[in-house]
N, CA, C and O atoms as a DFTB+ gen file, in Angstrom:
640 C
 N C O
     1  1     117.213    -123.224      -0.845
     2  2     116.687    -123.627       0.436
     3  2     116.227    -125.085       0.415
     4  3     116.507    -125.895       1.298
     5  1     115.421    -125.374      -0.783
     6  2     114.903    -127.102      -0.828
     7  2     116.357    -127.904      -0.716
     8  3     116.552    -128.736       0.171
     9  1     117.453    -127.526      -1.813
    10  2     118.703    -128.501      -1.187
    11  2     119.312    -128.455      -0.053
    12  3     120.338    -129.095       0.181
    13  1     118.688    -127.625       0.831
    14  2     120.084    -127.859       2.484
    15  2     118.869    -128.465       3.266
    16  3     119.227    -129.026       4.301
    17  1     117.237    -128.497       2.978
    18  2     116.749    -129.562       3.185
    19  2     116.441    -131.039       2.851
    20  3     116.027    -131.939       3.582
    21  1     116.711    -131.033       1.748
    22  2     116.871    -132.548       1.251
    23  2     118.232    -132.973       1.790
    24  3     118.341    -134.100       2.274
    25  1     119.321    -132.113       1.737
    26  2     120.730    -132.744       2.829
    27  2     120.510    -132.665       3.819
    28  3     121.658    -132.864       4.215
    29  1     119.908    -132.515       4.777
    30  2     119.179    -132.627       5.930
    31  2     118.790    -133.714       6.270
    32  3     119.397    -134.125       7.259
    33  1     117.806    -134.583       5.772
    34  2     116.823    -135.103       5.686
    35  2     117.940    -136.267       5.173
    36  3     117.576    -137.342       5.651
    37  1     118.894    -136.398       4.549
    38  2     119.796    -137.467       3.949
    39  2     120.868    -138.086       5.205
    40  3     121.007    -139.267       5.522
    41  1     121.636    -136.744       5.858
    42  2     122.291    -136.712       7.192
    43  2     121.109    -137.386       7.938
    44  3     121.601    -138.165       8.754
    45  1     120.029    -137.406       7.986
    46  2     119.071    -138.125       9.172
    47  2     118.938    -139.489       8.993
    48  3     119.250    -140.414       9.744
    49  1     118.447    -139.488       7.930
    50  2     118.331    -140.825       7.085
    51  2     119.339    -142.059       7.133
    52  3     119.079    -143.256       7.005
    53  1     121.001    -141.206       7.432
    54  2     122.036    -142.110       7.276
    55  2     122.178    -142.334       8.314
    56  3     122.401    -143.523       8.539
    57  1     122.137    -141.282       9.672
    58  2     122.346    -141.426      11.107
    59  2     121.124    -142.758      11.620
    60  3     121.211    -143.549      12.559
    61  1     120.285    -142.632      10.826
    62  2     119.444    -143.563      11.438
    63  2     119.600    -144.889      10.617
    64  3     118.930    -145.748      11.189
    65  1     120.239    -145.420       9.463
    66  2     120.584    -146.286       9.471
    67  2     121.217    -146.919      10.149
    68  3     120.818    -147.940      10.708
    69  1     122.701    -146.287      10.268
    70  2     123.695    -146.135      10.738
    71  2     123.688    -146.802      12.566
    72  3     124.593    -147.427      13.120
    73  1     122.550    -146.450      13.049
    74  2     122.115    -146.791      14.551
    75  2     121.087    -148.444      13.858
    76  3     121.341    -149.623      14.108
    77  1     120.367    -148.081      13.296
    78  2     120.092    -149.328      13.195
    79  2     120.847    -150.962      13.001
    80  3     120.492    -152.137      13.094
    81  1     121.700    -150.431      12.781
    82  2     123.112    -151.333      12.273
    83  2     124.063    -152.258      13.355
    84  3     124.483    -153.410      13.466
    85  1     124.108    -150.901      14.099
    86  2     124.980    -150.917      15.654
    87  2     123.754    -151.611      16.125
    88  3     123.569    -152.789      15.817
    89  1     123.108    -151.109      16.681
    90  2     121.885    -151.611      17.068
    91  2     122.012    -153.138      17.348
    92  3     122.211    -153.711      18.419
    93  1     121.823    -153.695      15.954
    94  2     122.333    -155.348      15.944
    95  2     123.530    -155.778      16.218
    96  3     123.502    -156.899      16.725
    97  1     124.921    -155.189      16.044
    98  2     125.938    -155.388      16.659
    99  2     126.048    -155.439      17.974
   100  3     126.754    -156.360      18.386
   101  1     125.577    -154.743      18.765
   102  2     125.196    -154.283      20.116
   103  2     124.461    -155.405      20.745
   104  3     124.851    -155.725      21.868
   105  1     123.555    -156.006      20.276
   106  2     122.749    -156.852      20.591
   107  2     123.849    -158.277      20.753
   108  3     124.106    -159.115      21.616
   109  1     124.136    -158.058      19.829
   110  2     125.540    -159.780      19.707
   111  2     126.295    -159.092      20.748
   112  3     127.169    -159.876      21.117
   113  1     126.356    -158.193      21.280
   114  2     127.689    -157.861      22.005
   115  2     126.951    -158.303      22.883
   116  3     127.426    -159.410      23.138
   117  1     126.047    -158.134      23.542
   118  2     125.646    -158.303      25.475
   119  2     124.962    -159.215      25.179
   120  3     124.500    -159.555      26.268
   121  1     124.503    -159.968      24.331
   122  2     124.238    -161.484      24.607
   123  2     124.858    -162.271      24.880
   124  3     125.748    -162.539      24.073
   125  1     124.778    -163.027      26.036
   126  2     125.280    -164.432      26.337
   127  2     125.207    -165.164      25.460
   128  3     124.152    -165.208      24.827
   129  1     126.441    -166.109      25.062
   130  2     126.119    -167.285      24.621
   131  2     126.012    -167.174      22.573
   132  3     125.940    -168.173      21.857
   133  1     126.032    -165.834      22.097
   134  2     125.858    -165.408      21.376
   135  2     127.064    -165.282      20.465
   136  3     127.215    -164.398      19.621
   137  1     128.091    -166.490      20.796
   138  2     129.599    -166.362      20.172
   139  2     129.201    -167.098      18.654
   140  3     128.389    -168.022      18.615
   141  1     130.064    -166.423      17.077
   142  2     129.725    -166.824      16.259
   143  2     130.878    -166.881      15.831
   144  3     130.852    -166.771      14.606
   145  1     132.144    -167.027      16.319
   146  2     133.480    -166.889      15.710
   147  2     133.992    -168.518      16.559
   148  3     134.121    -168.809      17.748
   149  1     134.212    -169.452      15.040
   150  2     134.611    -170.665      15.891
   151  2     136.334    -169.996      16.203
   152  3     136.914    -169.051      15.668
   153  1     136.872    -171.151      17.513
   154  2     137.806    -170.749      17.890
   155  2     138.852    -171.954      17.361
   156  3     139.141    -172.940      18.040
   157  1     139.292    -171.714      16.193
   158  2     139.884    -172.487      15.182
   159  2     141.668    -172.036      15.612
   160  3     141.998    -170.865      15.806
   161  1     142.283    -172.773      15.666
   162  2     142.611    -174.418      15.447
   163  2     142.741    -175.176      17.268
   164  3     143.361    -176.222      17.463
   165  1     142.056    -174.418      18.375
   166  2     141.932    -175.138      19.587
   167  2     141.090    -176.030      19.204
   168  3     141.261    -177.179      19.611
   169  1     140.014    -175.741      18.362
   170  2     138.737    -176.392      18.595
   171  2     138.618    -177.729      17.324
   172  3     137.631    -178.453      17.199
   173  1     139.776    -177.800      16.547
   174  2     140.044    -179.090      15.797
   175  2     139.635    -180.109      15.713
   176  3     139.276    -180.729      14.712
   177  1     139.650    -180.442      16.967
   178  2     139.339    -182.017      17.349
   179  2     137.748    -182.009      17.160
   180  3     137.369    -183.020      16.568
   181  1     136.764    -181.162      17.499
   182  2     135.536    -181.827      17.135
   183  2     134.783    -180.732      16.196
   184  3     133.553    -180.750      16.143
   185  1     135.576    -179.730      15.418
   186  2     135.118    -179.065      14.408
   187  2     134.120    -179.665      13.178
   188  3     134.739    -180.465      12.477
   189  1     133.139    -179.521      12.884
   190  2     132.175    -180.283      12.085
   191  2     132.658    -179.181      10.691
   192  3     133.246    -178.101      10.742
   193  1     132.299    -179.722       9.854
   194  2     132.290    -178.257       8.190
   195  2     131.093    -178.614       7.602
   196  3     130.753    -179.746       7.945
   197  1     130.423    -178.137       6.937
   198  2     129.384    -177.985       6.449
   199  2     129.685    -178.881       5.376
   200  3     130.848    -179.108       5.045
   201  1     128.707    -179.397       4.821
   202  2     128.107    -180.343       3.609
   203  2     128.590    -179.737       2.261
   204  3     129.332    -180.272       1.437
   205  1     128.047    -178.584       2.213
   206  2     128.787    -177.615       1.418
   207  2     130.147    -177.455       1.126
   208  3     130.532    -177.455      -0.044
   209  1     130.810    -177.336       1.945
   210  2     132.226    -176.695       2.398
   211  2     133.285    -177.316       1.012
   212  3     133.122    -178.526       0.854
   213  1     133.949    -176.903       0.371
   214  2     134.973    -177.084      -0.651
   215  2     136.261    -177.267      -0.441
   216  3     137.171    -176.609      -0.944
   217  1     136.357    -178.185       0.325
   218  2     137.829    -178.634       0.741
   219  2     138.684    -178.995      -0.020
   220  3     139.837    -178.600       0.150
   221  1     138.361    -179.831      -1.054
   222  2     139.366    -180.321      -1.481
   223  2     138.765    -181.355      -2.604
   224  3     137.896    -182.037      -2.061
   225  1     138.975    -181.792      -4.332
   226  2     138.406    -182.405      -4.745
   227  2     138.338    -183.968      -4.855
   228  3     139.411    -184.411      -5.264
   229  1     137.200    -185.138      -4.562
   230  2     137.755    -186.096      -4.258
   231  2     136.635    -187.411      -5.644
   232  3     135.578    -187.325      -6.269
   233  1     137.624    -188.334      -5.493
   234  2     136.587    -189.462      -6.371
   235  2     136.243    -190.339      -5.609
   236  3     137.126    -190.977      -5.035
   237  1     134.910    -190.629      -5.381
   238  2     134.119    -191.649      -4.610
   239  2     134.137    -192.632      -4.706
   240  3     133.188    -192.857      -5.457
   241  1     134.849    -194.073      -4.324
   242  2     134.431    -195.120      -4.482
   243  2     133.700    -195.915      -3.797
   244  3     133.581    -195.477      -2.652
   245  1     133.281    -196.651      -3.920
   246  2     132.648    -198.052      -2.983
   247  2     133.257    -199.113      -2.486
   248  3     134.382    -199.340      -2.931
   249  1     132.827    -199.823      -1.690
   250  2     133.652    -200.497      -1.243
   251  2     134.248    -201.675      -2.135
   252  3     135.042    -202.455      -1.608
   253  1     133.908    -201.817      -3.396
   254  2     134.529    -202.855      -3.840
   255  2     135.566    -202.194      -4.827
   256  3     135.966    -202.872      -5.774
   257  1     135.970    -201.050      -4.673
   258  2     137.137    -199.690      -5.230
   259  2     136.575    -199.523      -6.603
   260  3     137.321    -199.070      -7.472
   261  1     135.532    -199.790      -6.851
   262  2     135.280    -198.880      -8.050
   263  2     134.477    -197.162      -7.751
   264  3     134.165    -196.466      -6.784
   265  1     134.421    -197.094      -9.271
   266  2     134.212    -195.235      -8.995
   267  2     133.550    -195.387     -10.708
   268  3     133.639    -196.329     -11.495
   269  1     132.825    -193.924     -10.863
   270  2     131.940    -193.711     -11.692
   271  2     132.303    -192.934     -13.217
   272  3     131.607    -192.745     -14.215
   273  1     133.967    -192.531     -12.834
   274  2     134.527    -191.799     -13.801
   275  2     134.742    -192.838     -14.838
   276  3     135.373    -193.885     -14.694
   277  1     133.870    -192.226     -16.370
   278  2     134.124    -192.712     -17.350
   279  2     135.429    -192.225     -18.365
   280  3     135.803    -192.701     -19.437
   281  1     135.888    -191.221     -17.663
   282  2     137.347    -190.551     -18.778
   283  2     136.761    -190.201     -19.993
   284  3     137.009    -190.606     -21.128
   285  1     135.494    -188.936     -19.362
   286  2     135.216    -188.787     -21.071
   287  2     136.024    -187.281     -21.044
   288  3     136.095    -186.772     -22.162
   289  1     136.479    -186.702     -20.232
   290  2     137.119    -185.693     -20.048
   291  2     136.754    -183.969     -19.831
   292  3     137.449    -182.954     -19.786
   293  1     135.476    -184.217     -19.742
   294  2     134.828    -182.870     -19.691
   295  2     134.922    -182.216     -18.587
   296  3     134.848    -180.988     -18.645
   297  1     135.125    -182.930     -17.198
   298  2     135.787    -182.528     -16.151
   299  2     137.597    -181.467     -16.355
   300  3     137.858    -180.538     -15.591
   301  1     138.431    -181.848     -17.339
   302  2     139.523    -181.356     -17.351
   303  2     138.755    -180.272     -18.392
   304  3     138.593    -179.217     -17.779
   305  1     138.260    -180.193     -19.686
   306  2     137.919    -179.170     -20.288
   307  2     136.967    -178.258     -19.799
   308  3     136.668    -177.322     -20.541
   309  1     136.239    -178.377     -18.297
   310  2     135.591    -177.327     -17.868
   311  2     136.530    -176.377     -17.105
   312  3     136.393    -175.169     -16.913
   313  1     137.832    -177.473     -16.590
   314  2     138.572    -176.525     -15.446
   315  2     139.064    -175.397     -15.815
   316  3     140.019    -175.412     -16.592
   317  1     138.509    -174.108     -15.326
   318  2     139.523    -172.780     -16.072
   319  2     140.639    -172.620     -16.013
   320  3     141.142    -171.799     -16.780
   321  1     141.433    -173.318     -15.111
   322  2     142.801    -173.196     -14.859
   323  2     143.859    -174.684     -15.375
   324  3     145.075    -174.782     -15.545
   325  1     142.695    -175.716     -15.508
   326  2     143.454    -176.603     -16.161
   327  2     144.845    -177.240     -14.597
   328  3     146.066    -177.394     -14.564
   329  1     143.870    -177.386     -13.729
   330  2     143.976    -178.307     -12.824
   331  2     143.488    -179.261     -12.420
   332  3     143.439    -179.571     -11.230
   333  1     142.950    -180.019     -13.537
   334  2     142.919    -181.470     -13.717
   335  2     143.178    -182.290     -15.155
   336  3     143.032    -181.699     -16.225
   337  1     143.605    -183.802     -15.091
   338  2     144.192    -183.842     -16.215
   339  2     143.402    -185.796     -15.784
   340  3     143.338    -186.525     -14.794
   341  1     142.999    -185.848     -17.151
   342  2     142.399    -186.852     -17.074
   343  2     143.221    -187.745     -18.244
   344  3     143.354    -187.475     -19.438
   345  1     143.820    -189.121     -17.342
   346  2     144.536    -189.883     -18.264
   347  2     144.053    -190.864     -18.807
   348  3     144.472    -191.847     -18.196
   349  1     142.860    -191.410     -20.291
   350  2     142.333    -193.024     -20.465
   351  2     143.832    -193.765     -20.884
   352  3     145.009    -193.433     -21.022
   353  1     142.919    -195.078     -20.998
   354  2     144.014    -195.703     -21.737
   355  2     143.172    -196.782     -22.336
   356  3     142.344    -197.101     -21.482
   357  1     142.995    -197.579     -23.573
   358  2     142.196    -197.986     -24.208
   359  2     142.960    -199.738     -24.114
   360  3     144.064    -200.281     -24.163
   361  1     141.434    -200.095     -23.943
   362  2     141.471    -202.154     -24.042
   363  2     141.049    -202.290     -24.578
   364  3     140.256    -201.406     -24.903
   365  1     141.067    -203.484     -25.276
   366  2     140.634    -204.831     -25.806
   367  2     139.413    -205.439     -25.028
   368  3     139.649    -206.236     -24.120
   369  1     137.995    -205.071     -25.368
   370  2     137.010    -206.275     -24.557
   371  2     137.075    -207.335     -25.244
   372  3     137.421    -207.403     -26.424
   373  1     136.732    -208.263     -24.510
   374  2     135.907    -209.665     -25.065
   375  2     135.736    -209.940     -25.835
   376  3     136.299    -210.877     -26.402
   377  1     134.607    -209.064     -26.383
   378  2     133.895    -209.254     -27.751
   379  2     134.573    -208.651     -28.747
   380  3     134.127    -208.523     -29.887
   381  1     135.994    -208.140     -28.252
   382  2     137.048    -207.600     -29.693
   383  2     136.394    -206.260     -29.560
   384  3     136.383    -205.645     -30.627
   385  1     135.998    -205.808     -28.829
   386  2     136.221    -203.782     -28.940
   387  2     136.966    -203.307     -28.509
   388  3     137.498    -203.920     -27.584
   389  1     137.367    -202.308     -28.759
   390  2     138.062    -201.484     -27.699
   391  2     137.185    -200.166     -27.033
   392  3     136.469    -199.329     -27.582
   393  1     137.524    -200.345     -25.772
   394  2     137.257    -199.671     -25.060
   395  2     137.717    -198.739     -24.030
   396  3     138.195    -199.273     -23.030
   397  1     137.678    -197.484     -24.058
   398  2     138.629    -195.974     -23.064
   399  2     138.084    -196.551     -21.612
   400  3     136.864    -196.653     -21.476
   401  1     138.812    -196.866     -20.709
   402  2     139.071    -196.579     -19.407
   403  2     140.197    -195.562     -18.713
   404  3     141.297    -195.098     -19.015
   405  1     139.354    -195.504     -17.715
   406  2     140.713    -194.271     -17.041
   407  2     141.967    -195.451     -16.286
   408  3     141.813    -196.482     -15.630
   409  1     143.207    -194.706     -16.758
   410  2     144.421    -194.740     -16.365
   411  2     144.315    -194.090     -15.268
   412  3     143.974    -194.694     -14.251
   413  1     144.615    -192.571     -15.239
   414  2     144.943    -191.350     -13.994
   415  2     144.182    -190.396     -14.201
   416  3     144.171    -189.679     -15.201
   417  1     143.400    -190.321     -13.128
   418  2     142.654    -188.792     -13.002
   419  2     143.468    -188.101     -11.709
   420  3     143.349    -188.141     -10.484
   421  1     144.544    -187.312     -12.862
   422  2     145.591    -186.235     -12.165
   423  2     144.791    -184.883     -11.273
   424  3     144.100    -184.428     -12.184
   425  1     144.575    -184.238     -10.372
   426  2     144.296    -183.056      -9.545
   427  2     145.385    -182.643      -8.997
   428  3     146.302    -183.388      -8.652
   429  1     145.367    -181.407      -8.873
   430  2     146.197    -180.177      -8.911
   431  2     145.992    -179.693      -7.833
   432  3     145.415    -178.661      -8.177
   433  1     146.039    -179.661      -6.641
   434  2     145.209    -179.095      -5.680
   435  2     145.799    -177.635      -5.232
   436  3     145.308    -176.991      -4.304
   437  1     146.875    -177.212      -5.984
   438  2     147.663    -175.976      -5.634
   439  2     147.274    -174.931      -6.857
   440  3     147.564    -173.736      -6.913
   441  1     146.647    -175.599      -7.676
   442  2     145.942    -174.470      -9.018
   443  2     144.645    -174.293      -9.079
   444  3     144.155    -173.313      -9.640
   445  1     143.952    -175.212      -8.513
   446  2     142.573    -175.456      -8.033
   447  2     141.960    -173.866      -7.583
   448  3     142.573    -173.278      -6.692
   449  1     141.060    -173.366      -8.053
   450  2     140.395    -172.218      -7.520
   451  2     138.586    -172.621      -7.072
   452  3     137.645    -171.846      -6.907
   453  1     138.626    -173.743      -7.003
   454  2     137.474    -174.733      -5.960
   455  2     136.087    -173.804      -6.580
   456  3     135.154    -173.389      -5.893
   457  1     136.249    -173.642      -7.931
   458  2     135.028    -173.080      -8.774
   459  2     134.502    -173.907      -8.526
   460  3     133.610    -173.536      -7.762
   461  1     134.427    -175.358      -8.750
   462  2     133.217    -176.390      -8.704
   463  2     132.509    -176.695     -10.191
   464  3     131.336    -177.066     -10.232
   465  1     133.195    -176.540     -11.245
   466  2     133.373    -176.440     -12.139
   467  2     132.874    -177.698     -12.801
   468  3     131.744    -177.902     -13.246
   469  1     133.932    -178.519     -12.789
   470  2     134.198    -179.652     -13.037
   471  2     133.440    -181.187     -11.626
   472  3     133.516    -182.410     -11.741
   473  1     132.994    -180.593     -10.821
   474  2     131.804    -181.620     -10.067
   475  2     130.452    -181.388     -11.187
   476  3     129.909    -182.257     -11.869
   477  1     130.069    -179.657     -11.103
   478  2     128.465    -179.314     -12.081
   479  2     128.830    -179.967     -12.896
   480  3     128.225    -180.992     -12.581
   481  1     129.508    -180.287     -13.969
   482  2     129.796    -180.289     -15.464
   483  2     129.804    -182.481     -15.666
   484  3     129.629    -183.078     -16.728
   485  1     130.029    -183.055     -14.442
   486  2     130.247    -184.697     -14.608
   487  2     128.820    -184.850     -15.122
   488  3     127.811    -184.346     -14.631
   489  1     128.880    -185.363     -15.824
   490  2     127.888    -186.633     -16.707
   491  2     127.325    -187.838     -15.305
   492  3     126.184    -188.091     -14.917
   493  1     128.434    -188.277     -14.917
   494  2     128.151    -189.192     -14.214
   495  2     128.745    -189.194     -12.562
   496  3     129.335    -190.107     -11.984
   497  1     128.508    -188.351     -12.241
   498  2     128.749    -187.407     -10.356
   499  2     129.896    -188.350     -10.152
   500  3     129.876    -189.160      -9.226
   501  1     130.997    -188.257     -11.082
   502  2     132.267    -188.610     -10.271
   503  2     133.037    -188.227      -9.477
   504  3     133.840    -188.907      -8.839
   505  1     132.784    -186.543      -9.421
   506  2     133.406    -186.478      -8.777
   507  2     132.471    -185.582      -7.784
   508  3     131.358    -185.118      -8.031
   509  1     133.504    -185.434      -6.184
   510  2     132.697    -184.243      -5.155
   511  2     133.846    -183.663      -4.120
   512  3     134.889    -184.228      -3.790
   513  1     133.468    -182.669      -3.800
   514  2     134.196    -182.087      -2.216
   515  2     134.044    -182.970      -1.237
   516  3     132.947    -183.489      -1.033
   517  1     135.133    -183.258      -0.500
   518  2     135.197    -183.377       1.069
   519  2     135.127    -182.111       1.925
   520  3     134.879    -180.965       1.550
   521  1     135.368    -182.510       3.015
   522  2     135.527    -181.382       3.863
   523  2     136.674    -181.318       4.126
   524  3     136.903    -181.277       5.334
   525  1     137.429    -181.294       3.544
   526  2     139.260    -181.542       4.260
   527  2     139.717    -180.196       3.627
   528  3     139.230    -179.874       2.543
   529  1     140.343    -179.641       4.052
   530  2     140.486    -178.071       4.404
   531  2     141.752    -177.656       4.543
   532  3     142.057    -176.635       3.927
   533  1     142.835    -178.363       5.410
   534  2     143.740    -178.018       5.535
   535  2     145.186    -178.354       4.819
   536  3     145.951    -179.079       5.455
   537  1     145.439    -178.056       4.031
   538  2     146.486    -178.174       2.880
   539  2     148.051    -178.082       2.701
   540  3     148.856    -178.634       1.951
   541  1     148.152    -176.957       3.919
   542  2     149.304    -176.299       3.968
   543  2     150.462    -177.651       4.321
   544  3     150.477    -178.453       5.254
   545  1     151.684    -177.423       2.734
   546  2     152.943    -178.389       2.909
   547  2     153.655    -177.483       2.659
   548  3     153.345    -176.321       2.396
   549  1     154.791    -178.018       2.735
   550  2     156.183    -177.303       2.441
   551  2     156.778    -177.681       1.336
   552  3     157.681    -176.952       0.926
   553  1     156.450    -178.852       0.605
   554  2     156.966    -179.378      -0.882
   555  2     155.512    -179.191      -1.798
   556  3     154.514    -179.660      -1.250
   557  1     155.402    -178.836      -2.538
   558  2     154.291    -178.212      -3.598
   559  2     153.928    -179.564      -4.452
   560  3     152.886    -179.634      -5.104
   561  1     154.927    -180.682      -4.386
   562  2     154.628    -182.075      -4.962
   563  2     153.314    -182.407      -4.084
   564  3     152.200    -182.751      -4.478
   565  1     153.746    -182.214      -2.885
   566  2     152.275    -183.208      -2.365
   567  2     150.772    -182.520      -2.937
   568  3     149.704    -182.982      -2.533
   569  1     150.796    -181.977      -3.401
   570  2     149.338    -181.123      -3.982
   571  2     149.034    -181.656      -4.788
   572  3     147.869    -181.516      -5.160
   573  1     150.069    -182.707      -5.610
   574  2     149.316    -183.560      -7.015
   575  2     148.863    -184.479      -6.515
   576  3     149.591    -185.011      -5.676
   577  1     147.744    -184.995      -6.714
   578  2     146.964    -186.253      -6.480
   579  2     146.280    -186.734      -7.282
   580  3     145.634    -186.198      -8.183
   581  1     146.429    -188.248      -6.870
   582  2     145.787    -188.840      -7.966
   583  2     144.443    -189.310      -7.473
   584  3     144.278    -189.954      -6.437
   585  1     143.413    -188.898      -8.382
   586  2     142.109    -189.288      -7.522
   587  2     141.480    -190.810      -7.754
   588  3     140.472    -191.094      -7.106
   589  1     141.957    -191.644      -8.518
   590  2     141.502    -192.779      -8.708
   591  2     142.462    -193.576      -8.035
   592  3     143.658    -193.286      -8.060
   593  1     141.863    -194.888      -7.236
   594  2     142.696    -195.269      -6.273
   595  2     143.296    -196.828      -7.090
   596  3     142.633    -197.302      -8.012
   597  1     144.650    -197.531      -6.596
   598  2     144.785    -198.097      -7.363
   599  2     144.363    -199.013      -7.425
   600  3     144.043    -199.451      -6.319
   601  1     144.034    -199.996      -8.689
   602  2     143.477    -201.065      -8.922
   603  2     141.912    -200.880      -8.587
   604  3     141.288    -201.707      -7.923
   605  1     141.239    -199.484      -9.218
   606  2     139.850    -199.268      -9.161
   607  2     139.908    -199.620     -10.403
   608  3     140.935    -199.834     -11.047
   609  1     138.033    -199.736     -11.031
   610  2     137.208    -199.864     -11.839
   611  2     136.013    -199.069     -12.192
   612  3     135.177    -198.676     -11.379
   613  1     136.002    -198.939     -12.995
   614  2     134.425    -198.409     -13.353
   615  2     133.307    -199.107     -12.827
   616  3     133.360    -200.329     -12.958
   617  1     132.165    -198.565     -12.183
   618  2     131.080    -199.604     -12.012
   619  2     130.697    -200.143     -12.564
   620  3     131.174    -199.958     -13.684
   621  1     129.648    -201.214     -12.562
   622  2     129.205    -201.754     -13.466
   623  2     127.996    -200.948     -13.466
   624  3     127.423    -200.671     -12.413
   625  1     127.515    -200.493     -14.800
   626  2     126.008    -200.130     -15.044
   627  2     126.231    -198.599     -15.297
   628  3     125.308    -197.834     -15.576
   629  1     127.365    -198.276     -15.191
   630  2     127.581    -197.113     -15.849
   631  2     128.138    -196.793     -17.040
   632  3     129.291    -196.875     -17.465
   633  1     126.694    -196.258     -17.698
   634  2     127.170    -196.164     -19.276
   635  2     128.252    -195.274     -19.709
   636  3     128.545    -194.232     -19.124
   637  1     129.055    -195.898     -21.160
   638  2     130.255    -194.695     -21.307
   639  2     129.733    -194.339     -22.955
   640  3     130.305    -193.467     -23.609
């Protein structure tokens, strides 16, 4: 007899979740004004994305085209999938050293699983998301990119 009242009491329990639930659905339904579904791709032209949002991975420069990537490579050894490929290539300073600068910082943007991996993991915030979102090509080449633009530099004042 105690178990067909405790299932009782469980059937009530769920029915009244269950309304509590709708309840709030219900509420979004007969509210005015209460639309939460953007109406994507009419609404293009002045679509904002969040700060957040993981579009796509990009390297920051300034206006005088440098950027912060030192090519120490920990960005390509965090990626789990090994969709990025970081190319140095070593000079001759001044003072007779040599020194690793980046050649090509290769991205993959078609192997990319936008873990965020490799932004946490920079030493020196080279890299970040845009908001750029929309990807879809028909040749799978355009997905390689190169994120250092040409004839950039390292900043000055960033240690390697």
């Amino acid at each position: 007899m105690r178990s067909i009242i405790n299932y009782l009491k469980d059937i009530f329990w769920g029915v009244m979740s269950l309304l509590k639930g709708l309840k709030v659905t219900a509420s979004y339904f007969w509210r005015p004004g209460a639309i939460v579904t953007e109406k994507y791709p009419e609404n293009r032209k002045y679509l904002v994305m969040f700060e957040r949002c993981k579009g796509e991975l990009i390297m920051p420069h300034n206006d005088k085209n440098e950027h912060n990537c030192i090519s120490c490579g920990i960005c390509q050894m965090s990626c789990p999938n090994g969709s990025i490929e970081v190319i140095p290539k070593t000079i001759d300073t001044e003072d007779g050293k040599k020194k690793r600068i980046l050649d090509k910082h290769i991205y993959r943007l078609g192997q990319c699983t936008f873990c965020g991996l490799c932004v946490k993991n920079c030493p020196t915030h080279a890299l970040a998301f845009s908001t750029k979102f929309e990807h879809a090509v028909f040749n799978k080449a355009l997905l390689i990119k190169v994120l250092n633009k040409p004839g950039s530099q390292l900043k000055k004042g960033v240690e390697q």
